[in-house]
C-alpha positions as CSV (number, residue, x, y, z in Angstrom):
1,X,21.6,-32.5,30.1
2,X,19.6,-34.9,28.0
3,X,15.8,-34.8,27.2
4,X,13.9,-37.0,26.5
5,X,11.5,-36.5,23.0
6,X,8.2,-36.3,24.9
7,X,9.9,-33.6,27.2
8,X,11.2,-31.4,23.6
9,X,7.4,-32.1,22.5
10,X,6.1,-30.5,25.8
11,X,8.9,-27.7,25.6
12,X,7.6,-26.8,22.1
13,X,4.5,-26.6,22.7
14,X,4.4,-24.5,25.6
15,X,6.9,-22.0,23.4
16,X,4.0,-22.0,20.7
17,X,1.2,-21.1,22.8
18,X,3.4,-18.3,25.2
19,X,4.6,-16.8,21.5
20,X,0.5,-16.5,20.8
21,X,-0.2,-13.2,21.9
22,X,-3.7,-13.3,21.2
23,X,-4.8,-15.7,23.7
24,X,-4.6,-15.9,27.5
25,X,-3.1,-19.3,28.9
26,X,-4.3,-21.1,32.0
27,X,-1.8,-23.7,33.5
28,X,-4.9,-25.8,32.8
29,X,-5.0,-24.8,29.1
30,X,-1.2,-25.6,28.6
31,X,-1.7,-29.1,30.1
32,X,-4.2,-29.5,27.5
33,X,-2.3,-28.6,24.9
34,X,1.0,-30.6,26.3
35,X,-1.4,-33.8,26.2
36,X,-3.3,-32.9,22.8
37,X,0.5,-32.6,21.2
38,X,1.9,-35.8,23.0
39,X,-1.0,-37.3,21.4
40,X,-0.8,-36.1,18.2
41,X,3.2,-37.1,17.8
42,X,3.7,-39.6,20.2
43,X,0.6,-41.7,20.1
44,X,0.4,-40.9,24.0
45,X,-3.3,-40.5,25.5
46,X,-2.9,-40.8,29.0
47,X,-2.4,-36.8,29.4
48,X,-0.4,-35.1,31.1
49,X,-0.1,-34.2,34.5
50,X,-0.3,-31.0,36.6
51,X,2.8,-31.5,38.1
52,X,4.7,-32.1,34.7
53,X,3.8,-28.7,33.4
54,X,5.1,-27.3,36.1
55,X,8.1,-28.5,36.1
56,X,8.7,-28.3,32.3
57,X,7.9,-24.3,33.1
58,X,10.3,-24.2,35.8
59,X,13.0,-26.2,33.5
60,X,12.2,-23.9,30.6
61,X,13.1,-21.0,33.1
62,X,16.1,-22.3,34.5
63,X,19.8,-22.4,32.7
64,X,20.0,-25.9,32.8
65,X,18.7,-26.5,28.9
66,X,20.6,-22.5,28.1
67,X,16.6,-21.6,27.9
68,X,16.2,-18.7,30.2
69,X,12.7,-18.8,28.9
70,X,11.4,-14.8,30.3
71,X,8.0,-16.9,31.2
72,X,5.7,-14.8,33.9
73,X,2.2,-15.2,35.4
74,X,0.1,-12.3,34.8
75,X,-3.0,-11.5,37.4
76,X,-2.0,-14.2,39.2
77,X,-3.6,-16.6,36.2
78,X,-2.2,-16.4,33.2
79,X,1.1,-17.7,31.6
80,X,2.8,-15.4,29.0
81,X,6.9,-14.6,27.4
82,X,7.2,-11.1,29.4
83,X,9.5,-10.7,26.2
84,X,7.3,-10.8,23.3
85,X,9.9,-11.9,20.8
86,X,11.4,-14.5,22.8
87,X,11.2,-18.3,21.7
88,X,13.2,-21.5,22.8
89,X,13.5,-21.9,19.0
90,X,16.4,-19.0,18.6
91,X,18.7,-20.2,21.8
92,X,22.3,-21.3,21.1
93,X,23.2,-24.7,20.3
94,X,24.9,-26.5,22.8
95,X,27.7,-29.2,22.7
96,X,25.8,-32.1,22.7
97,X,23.7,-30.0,20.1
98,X,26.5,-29.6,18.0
99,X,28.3,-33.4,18.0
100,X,24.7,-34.4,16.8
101,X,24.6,-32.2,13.9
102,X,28.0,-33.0,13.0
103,X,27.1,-36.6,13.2
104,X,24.1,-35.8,10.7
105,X,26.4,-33.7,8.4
106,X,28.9,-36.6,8.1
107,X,25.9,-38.6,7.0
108,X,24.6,-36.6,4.4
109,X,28.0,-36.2,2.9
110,X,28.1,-40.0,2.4
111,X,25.3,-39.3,-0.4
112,X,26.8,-36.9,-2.4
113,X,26.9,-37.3,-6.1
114,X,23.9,-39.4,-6.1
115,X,20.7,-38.0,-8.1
116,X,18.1,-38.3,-5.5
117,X,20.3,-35.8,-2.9
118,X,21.1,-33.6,-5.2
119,X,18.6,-31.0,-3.7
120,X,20.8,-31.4,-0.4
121,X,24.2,-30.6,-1.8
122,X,23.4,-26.8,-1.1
123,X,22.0,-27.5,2.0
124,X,24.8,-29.5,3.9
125,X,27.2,-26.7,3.0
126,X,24.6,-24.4,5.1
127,X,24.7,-26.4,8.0
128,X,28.1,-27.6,7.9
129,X,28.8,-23.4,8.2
130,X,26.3,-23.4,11.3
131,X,28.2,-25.7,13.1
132,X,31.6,-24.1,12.2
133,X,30.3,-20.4,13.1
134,X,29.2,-21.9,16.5
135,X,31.9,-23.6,17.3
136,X,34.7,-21.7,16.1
137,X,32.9,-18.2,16.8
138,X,34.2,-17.3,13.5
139,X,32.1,-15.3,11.0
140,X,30.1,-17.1,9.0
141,X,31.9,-18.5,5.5
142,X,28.4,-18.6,3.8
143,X,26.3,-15.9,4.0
144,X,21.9,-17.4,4.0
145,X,19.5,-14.9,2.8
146,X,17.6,-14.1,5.8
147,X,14.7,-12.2,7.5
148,X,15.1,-11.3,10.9
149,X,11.5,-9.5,11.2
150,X,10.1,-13.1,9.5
151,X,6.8,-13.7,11.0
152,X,4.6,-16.7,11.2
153,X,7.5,-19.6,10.6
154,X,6.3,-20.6,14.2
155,X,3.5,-21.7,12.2
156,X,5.0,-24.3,9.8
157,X,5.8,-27.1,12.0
158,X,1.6,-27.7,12.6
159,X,0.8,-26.9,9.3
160,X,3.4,-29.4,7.7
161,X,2.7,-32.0,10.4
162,X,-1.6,-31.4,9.5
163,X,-0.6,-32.2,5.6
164,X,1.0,-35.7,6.1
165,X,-1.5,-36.5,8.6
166,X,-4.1,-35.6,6.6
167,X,-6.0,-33.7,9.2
168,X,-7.9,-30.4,8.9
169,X,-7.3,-27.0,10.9
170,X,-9.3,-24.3,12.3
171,X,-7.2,-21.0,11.5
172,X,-7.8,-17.5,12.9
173,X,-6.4,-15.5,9.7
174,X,-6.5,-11.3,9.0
175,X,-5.7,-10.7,5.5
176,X,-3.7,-7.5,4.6
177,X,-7.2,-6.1,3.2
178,X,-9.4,-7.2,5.7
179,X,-10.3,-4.7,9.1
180,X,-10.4,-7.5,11.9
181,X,-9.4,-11.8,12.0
182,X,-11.6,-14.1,10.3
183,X,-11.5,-18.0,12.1
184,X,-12.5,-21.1,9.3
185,X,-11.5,-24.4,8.6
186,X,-9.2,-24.6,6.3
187,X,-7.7,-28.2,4.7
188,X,-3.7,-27.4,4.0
189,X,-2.6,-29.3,1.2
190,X,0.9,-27.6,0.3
191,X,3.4,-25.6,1.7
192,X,5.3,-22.6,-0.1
193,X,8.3,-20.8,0.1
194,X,8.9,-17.8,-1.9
195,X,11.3,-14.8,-1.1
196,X,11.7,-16.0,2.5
197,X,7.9,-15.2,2.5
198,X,5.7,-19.0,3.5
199,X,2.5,-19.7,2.2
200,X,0.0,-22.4,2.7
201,X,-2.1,-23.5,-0.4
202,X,-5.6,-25.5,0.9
203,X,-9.1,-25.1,0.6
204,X,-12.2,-24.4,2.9
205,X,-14.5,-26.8,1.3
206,X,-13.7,-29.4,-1.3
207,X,-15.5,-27.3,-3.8
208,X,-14.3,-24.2,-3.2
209,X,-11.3,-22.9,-5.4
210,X,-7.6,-23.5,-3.4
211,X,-7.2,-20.6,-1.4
212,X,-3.1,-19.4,-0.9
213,X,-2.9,-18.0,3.0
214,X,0.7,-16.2,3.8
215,X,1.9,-17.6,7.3
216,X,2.9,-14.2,9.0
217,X,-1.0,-13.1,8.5
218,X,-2.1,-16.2,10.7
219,X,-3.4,-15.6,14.5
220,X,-3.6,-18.9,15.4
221,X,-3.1,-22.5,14.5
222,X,-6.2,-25.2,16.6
223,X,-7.1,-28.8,15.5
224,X,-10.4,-29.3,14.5
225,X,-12.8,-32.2,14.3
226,X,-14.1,-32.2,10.9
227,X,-13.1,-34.7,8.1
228,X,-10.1,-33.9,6.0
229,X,-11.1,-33.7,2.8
230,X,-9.4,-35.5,-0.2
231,X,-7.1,-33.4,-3.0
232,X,-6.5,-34.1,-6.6
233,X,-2.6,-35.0,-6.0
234,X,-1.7,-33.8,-9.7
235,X,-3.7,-30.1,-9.1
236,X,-1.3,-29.1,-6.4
237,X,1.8,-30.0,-8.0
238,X,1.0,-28.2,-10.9
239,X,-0.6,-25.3,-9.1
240,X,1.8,-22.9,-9.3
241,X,3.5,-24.1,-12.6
242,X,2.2,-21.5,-15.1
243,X,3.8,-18.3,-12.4
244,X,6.4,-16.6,-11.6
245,X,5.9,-16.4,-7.6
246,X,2.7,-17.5,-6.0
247,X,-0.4,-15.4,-7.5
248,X,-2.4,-17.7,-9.2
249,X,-5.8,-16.5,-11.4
250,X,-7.6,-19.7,-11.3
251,X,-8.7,-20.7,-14.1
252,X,-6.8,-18.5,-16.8
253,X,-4.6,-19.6,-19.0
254,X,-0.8,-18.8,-19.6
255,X,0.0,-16.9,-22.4
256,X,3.4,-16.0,-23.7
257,X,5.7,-13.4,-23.5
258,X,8.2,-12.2,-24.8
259,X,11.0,-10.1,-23.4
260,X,14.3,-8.3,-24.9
261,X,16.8,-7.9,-22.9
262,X,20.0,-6.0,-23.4
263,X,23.2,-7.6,-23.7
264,X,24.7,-6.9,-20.5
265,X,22.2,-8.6,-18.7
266,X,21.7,-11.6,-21.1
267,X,23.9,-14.1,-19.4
268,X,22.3,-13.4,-16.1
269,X,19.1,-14.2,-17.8
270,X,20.2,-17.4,-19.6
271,X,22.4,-18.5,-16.4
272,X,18.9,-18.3,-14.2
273,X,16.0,-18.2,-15.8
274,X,13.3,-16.0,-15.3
275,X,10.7,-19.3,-15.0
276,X,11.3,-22.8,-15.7
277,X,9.2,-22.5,-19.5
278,X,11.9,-19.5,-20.2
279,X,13.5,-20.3,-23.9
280,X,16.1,-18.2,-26.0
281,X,14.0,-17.2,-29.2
282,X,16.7,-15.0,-30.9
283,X,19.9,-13.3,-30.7
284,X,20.3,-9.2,-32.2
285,X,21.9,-6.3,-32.1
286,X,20.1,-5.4,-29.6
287,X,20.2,-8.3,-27.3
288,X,18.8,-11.5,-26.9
289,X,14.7,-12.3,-26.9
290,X,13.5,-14.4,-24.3
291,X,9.8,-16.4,-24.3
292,X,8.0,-16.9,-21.4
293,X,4.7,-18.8,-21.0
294,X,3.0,-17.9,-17.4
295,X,0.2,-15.9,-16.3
296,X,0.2,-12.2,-15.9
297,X,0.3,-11.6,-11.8
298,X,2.0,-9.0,-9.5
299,X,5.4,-11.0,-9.4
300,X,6.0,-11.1,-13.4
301,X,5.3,-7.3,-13.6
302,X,7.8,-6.7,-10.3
303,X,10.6,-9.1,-11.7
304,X,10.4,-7.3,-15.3
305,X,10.7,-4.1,-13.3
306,X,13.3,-4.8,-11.4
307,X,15.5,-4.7,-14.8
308,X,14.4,-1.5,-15.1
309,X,15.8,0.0,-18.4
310,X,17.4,-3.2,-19.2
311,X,14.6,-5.1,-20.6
312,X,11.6,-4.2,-23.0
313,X,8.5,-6.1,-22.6
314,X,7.6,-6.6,-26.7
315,X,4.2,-9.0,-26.4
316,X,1.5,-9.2,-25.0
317,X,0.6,-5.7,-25.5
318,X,-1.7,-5.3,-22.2
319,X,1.7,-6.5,-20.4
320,X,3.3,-3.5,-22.2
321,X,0.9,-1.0,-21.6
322,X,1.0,-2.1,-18.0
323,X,4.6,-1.6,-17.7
324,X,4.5,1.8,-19.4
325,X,2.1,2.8,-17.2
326,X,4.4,1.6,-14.1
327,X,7.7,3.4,-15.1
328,X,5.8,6.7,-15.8
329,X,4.4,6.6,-12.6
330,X,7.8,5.5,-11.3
331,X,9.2,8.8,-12.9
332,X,6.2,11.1,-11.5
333,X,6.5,10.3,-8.3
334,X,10.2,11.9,-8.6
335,X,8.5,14.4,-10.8
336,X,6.0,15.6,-8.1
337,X,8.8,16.6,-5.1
338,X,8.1,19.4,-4.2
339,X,11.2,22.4,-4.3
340,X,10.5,23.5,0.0
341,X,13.1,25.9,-0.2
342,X,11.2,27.8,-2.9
343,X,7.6,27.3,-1.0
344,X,8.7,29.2,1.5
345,X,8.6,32.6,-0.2
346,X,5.0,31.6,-1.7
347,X,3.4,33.7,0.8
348,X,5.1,36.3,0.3
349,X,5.1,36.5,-3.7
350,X,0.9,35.7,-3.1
351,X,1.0,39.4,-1.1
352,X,3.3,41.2,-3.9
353,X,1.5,39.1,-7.0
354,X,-1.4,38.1,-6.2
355,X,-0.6,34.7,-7.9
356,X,1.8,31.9,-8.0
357,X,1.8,29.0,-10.1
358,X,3.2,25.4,-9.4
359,X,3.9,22.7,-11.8
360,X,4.0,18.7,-10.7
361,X,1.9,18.6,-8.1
362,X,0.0,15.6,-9.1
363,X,0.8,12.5,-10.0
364,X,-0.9,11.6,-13.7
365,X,-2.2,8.8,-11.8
366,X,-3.7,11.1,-9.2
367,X,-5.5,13.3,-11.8
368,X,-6.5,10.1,-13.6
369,X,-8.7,8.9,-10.7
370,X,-9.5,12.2,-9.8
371,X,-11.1,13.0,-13.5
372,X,-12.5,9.0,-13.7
373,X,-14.8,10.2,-10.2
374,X,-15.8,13.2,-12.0
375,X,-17.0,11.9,-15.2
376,X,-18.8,9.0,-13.2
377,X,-20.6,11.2,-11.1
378,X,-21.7,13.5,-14.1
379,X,-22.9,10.4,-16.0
380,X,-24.9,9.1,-12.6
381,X,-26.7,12.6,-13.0
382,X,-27.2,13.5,-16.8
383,X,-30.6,14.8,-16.7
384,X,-29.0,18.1,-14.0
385,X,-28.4,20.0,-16.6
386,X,-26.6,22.9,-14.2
387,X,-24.3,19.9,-13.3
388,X,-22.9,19.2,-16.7
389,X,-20.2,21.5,-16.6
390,X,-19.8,23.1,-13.2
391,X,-20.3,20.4,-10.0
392,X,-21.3,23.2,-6.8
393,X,-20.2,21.9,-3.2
394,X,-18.0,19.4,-5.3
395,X,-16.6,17.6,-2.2
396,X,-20.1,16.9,-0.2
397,X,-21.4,15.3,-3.7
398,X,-18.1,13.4,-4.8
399,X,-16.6,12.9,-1.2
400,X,-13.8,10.8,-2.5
401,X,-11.9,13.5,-4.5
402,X,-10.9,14.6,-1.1
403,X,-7.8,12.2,-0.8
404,X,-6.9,13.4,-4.1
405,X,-6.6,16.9,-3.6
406,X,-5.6,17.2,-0.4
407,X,-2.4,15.0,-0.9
408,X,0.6,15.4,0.7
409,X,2.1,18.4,-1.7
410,X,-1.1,20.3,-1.2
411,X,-1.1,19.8,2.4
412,X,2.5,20.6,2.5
413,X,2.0,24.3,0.2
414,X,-0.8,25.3,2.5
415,X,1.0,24.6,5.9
416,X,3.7,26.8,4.3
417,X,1.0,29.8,3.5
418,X,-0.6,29.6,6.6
419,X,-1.1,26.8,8.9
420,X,-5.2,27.2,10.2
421,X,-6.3,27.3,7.0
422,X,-9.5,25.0,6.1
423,X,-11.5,24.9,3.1
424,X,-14.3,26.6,2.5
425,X,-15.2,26.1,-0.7
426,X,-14.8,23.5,-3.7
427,X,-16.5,23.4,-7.2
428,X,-15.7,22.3,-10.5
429,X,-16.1,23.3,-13.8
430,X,-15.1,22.7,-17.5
431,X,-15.1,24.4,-20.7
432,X,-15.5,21.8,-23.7
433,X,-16.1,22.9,-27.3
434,X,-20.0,22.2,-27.3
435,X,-20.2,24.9,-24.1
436,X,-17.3,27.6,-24.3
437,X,-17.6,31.0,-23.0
438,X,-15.4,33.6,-22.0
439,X,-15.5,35.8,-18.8
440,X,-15.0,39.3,-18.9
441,X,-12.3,41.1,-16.0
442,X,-13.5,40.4,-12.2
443,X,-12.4,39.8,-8.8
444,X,-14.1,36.8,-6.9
445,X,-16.3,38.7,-4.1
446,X,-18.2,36.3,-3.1
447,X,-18.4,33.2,0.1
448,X,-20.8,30.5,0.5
449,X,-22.5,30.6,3.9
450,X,-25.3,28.2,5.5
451,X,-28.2,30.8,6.1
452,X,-28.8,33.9,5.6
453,X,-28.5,35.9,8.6
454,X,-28.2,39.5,8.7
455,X,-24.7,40.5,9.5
456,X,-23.1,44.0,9.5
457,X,-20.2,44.6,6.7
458,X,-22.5,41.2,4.4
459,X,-24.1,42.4,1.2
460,X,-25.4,41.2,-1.9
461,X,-27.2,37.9,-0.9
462,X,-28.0,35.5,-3.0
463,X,-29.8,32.0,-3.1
464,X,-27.1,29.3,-4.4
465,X,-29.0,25.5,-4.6
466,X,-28.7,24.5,-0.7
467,X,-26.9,27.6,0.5
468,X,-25.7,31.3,0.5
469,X,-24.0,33.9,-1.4
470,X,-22.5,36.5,0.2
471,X,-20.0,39.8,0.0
472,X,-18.0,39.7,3.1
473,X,-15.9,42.5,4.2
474,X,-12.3,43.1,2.6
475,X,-10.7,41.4,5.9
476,X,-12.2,38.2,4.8
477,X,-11.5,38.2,1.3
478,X,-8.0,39.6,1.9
479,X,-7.8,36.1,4.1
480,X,-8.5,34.1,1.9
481,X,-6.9,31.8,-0.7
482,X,-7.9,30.6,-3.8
483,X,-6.6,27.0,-5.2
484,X,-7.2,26.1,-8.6
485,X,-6.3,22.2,-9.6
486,X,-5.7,21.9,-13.4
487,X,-6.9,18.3,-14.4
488,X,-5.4,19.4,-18.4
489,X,-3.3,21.2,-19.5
490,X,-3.8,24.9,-19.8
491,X,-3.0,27.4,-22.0
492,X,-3.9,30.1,-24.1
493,X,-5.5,28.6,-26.6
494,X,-7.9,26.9,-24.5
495,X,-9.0,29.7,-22.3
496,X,-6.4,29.6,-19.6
497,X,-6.7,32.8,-16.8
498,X,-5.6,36.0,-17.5
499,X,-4.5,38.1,-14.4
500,X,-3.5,41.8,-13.6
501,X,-0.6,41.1,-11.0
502,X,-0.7,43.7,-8.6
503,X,-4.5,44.3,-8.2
504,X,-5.9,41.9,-5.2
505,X,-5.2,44.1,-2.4
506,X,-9.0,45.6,-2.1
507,X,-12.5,45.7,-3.4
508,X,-12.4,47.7,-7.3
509,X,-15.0,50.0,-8.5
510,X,-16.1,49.2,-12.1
511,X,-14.2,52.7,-12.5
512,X,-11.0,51.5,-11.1
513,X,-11.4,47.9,-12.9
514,X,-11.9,49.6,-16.1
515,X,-8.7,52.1,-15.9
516,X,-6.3,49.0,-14.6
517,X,-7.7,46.9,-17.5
518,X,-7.3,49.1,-20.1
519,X,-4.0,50.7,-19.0
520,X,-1.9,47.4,-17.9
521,X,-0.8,44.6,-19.2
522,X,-2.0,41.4,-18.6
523,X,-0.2,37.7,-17.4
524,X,-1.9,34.5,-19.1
525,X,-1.2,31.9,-16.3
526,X,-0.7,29.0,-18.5
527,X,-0.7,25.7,-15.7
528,X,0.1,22.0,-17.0
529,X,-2.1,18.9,-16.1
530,X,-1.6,18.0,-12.4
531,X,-0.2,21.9,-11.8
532,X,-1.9,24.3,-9.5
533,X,-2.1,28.1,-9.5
534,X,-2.7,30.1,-6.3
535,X,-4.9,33.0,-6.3
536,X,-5.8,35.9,-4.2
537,X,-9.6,36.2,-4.9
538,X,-9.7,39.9,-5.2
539,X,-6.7,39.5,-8.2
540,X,-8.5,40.8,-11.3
541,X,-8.9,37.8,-14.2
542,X,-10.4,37.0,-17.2
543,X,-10.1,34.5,-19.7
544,X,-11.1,33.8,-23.6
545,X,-13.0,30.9,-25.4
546,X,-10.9,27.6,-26.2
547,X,-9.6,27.9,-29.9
548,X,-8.4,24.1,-29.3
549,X,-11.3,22.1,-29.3
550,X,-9.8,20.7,-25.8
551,X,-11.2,20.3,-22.4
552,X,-10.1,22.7,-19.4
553,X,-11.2,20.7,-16.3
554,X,-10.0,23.2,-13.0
555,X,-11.4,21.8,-9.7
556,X,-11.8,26.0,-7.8
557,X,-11.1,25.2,-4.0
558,X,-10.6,28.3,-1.3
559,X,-9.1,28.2,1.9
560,X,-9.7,30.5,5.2
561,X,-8.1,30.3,8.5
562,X,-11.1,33.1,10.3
563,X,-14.2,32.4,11.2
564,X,-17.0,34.3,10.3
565,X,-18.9,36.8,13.2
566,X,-22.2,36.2,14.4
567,X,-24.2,33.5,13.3
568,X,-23.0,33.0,9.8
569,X,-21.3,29.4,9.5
570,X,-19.1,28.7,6.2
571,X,-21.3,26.3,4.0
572,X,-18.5,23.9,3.2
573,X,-15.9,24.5,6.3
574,X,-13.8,21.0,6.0
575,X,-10.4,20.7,8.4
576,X,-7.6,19.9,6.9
577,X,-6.6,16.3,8.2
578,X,-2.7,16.1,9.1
């Protein structure tokens, strides 16, 4: 059945606004925009009538065009796709469809071989294939890179037609970093392709910077009013010439690099070049070296990468460090898996030991933010000098250590030991050269509670800055578990624990301390940065002054799963989120 333009323009614009989901459509607000699009394209501004929408709804509905449009009234009011991916845009082509594009195939083909088409060559051969796949039902001879979960191409068609018009937009936009939508007017000046991702490059003001906006983050697409402002034609074209990709740092300048790559990927580098300023610099043994001059962004970092041991980054050197830094924490997040079938017998080596110890389960990147809070928080307070060395309710001063620590491996080891447990407890302490000590054999006796309050079986308060001391009774102790988060590596020379396996399952006399000390033989728990070691708190330790010289950062944490009788409240109780 033929249609008429003005009908397609009607048809598409009712598909646009049904495939907004964040708007609610009157028949009233689809007539308006039906006669704001006839307008826009067609030059028509005698509107559209009721009666014309409703028949182009009932058309879109019916089989007659192969549409089937899924299109439903909602309280009686409003129009909307009751299938929330469906669009006119991905129905099959008809016959009549088909002799056309055949028609304009044949055409195209007439220009081949001449400079100006030569962009096209690669494109006829895609749509000749369409045309045979639809009408043979054959598979498909060329196979298009494609997303099927694209979002946002919808939007290009507006966009593009907005740029030759010169016309601004008012765009309802939610960034990937941003909580809710933002609506501005925005001036399009360029659209961009890249990695079957679209962008659109424009700016808000005229002397604002350009701003980039990826298509699948916009809400919605309305004219607006306001002059179009003018661009500097030779800015965009050269916008995105000094990247590889589409992020730009406006303003700096390229600077080059240079790559090796190995020789079986050096004719897959030569054949398609990495940029378009990409020249051979020499050949070796090695391979060949390749200069680049771009900016450093996000897509020239994945694209080196993505060679993976193929290709050496040799200048600039902050380029280098950054992809060193990359790979290694590439290879620790393989590093950092966790062996489950051997943390299920933690539990019970913690009741026969008293202690177990567990490499890898930090990333180096992990324990690199964690020790960069630290040391800002202890130079934000350099006049406490308690706080130098040993940070008390670490997790109510430095809240966001708390991702950190409790990461999925952590989480993972404690649901394994026993899954109510919470924390009750976190401090953190060091032992540099300019304060090193050594503490003599002990069991940890002691919890942190709110108040003091008067409870049987609790004994030997004491006043600890904004809470408690307390001994609790051996049930409690016995309950608990004690965590101990090495930011360096430990080891004997720098005052790692010593433990007495065996000797956590009550409260010791000094008697009974100093017989098992001076009759058994002691374990030095040696624990590598990013390693943990578990710890019943009643387990006699000790451990010796660094010989070294180096730091021994331990974040202490303890974990409960009762609570405690009476009144008495744990000082630092924190659930452990899921």
């Amino acid at each position: 059945m033929p249609v008429n333009r003005n009908a397609l323009v009607r048809y598409k614009t009712i598909d646009n606004c049904l495939r907004n989901r964040y708007r609610l459509w009157t028949l009233e607000d689809l007539i308006e925009a039906c006669s704001d699009a006839l307008y826009e394209y067609e030059g028509i501004d005698k509107g559209v009538s009721r009666r014309t929408v409703q028949m182009d709804i009932q058309m879109m509905r019916s089989d007659k065009l192969g549409y089937h449009a899924p299109i439903i009234v909602k309280d009686k009011k409003y129009y909307t796709y009751e299938d929330p991916d469906y669009t006119i845009t991905n129905i099959p082509l008809t016959d009549q469809d088909l002799g056309k594009l055949t028609e304009v195939v044949d055409i195209l083909k007439q220009f081949k071989g001449f400079t100006h088409f030569q962009e096209l060559s690669g494109m006829v051969q895609k749509l000749e294939d369409k045309i045979h796949v639809s009408k043979t039902k054959e598979r498909p001879v060329i196979d298009i890179e494609k997303n099927e979960n694209l979002k946002g191409l919808e939007h290009i068609d507006p966009l593009y037609q907005a740029i030759i018009s010169k016309k601004c937009i008012e765009l309802t936009y939610q960034s990937f970093k941003a909580r809710t939508s933002n609506t501005f007017v925005f001036n399009p000046a360029l659209l961009k392709e890249f990695r079957n991702r679209w962008f659109v490059l424009g700016k808000k003001k005229s002397k604002d910077p350009f701003l980039l906006l990826a298509l699948d983050r916009i809400e919605d697409i309305r004219e607006s009013d306001q002059p179009c402002i003018s661009f500097d034609e030779a800015s965009i074209s050269n916008f995105f010439k000094d990247v590889v990709g589409v992020s730009v740092n406006n303003g700096e300048e390229p600077q080059e690099v240079k790559l090796l790559i190995n020789h079986s990927n050096a004719p897959y580098v030569l054949t398609k070049p990495i940029h378009h300023s990409q020249r051979l610099v020499e050949k070796n043994d090695e391979g060949i070296v390749i200069s680049l001059r771009v900016q450093h962004n996000f897509e020239l970092e994945r694209e080196i990468l993505g060679f993976g041991d193929y290709v050496k980054v040799l200048a600039p050197s902050r380029l280098r460090s950054r992809i060193k830094e990359r790979l290694a924490h590439a290879v620790d997040l393989y590093s950092t898996e966790l062996n489950k079938s051997r943390i299920k017998h933690f539990g019970k080596k913690l009741e026969a030991r008293g202690t177990v110890t567990v490499n890898h389960v930090y990333t180096r990147k992990e324990i690199s933010k964690m020790g960069s809070l630290l040391h800002h928080y202890r130079s934000a307070n350099p006049s406490d000098n308690q706080q130098v060395y040993a940070i008390r309710g670490l997790l109510g001063k430095i809240p966001e250590l708390r991702v950190f620590l409790l990461n999925r491996n952590m989480k993972y080891i404690l649901s394994n030991i026993d899954g109510n447990l919470f924390l009750t407890k976190a401090l953190f302490f060091n032992k540099p050269a300019q304060s090193n000590w050594y503490v003599t054999w002990h069991q940890d006796k002691t919890i942190n509670v709110l108040e003091k309050k008067k409870t049987e079986g609790f004994n030997g308060w004491t006043k600890k800055e904004d809470h408690y001391g307390v001994v609790p009774p051996e049930e409690i102790l016995r309950n608990t578990l004690t965590v101990r988060v090495h930011l360096d590596d430990t080891t004997e020379e720098n005052g790692a624990l010593k433990v007495m396996s065996g000797s956590h399952n009550k409260i010791l006399t000094d008697a009974e301390v100093d017989l098992i000390t001076g009759n058994g033989i002691a374990s030095t728990i040696e624990v590598m940065s990013g390693g943990i070691q578990l710890m019943k708190p009643l387990l006699l330790h000790a451990s010796s002054k660094t010989t070294n010289n180096r730091n021994r950062r331990v974040i202490h944490l303890e974990f409960n799963s009762v609570e405690l009788p009476g009144d008495l409240k744990w000082a630092e109780k924190e659930i452990i989120p899921g």
